[in-house]
C-alpha positions as CSV (number, residue, x, y, z in Angstrom):
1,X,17.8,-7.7,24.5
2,X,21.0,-8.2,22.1
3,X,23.2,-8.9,25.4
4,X,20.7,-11.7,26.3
5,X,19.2,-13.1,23.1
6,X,20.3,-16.4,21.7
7,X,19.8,-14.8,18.7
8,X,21.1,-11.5,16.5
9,X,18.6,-8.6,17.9
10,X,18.8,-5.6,15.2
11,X,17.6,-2.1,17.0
12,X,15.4,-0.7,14.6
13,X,12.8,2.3,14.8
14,X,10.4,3.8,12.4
15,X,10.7,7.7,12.4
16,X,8.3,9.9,11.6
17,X,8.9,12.7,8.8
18,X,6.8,15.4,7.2
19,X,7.1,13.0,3.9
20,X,6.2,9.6,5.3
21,X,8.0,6.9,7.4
22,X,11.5,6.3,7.2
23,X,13.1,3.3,9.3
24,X,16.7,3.2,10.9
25,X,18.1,0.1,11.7
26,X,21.0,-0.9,13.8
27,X,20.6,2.0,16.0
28,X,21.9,3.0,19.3
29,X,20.0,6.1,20.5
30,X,16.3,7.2,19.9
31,X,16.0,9.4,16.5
32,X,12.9,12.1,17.3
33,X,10.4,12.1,14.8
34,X,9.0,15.3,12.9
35,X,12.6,16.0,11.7
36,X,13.1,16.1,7.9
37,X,14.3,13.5,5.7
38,X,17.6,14.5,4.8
39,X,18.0,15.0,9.1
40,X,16.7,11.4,9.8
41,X,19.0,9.8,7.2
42,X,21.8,12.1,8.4
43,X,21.1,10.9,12.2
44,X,20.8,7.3,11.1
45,X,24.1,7.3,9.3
46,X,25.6,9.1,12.3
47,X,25.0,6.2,14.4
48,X,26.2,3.7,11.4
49,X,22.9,2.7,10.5
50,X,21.2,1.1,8.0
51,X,18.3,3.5,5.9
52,X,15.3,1.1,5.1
53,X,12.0,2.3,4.1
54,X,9.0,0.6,5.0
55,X,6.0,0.3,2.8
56,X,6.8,2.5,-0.3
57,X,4.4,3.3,-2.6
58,X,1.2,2.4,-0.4
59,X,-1.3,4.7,-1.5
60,X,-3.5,4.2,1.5
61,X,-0.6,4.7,3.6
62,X,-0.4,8.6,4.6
63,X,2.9,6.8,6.9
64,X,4.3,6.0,3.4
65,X,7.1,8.1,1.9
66,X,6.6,10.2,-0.4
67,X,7.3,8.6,-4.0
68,X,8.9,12.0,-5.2
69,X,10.9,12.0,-1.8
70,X,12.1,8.1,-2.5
71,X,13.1,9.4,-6.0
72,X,15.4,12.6,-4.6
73,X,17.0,10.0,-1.7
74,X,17.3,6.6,-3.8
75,X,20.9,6.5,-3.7
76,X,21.0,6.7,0.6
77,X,18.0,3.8,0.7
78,X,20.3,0.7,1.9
79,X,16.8,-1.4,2.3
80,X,13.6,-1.1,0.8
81,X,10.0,-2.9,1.6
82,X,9.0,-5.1,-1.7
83,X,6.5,-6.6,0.2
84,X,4.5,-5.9,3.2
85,X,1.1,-7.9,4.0
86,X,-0.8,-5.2,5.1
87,X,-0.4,-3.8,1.6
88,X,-3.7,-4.1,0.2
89,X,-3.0,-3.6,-3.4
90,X,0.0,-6.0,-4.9
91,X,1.0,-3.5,-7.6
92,X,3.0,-1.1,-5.0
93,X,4.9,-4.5,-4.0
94,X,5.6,-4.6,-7.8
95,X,6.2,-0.8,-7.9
96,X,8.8,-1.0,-5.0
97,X,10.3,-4.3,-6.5
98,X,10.9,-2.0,-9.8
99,X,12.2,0.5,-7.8
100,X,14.7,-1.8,-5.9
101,X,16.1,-3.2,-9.0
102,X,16.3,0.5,-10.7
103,X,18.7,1.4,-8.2
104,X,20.8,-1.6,-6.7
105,X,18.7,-1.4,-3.5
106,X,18.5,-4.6,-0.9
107,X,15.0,-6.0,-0.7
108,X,13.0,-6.9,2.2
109,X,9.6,-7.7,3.4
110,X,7.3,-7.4,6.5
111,X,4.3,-8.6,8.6
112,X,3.5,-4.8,10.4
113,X,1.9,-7.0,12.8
114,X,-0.8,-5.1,14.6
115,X,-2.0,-8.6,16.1
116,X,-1.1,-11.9,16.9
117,X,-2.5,-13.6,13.9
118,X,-0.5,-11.5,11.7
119,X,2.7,-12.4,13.3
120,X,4.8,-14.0,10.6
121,X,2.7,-13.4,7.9
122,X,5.8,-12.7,6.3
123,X,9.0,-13.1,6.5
124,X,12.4,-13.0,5.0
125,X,14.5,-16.4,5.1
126,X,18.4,-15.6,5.3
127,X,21.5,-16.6,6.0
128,X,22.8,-16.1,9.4
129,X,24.8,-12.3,9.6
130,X,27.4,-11.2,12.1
131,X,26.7,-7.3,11.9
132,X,25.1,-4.9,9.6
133,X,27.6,-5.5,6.2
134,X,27.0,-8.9,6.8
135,X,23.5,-8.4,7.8
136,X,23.5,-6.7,4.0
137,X,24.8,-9.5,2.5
138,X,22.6,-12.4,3.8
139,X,19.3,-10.3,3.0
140,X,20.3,-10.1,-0.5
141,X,20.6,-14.0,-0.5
142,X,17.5,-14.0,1.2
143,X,13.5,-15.3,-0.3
144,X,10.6,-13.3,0.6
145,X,8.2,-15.9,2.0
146,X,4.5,-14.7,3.1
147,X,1.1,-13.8,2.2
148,X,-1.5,-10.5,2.3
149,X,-3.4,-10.6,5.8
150,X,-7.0,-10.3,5.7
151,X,-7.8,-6.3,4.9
152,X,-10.0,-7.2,8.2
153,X,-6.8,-6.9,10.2
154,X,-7.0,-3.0,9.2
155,X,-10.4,-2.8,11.2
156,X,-9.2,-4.3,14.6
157,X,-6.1,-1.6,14.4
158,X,-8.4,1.0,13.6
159,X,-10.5,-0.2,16.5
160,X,-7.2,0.3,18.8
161,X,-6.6,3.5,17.9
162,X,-10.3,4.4,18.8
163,X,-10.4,2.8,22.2
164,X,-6.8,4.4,23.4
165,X,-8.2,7.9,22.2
166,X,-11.7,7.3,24.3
């Protein structure tokens, strides 16, 4: 896809720890999940990588990381989620926004589509980027633009899951 985009294309993957979700971005290779954190990070920065976590502090998340864990690795987190629509309750966007500023951390947001009407739900608006440093850069130029989906949305992924395991 980046050889035939007309666009930049960033390889990104969430892996799965014991702790929660972490997300590797500008990847090359395929990072198993199930390792710990300290491995995925170590992976991810072995590739040149970018760490971002992805919905921090969701307590109905059992995906999300661990807020102890973010704690212990805050000063490997290059990206973190301040806002994510599927996030039912805004004060863990305000508790990862607190937690971004603490530590000097670049701020980003997300749909998590699970279908096509949340597609876009939210979005970052940047600067164009040549690469990862740059890609840095223009993010922290960037304005979080989006709203929460309907908690519905929840009930037609839950619904997904059911009919794949029947």
């Amino acid at each position: 896809m980046r050889e035939i985009a007309p666009f930049p294309v960033i390889v990104a993957e969430e892996i799965f720890t014991p702790h929660g979700e972490i997300m590797g971005m500008f990847l090359e290779e395929t990072i198993p999940s199930g390792l710990s954190v300290k491995e995925v990070i170590s992976q991810i920065r072995a590739q040149d990588g970018l760490v971002c976590i992805p919905h921090p502090f969701d307590i109905l998340r059992q995906s999300a990381l661990r807020s102890n864990m973010l704690e212990e690795i805050a000063e490997e987190i290059d990206i973190i989620e301040v806002f994510n629509s599927r996030t039912l309750f805004p004060q863990n966007s305000a508790k990862a926004l607190a937690f971004a500023l603490k530590y000097g951390i670049a701020k980003s947001a997300g749909s998590d589509a699970h279908t096509p009407y949340e597609i876009g739900s939210t979005y970052v608006e940047m600067p164009e980027f040549n690469g990862k440093n740059d890609f840095l850069q223009a993010l922290e130029r960037g304005n979080i633009s989006g709203h929460r989906t309907n908690p519905l949305a929840h009930f037609a992924s839950a619904w997904v899951r059911l009919k794949r395991k029947l």
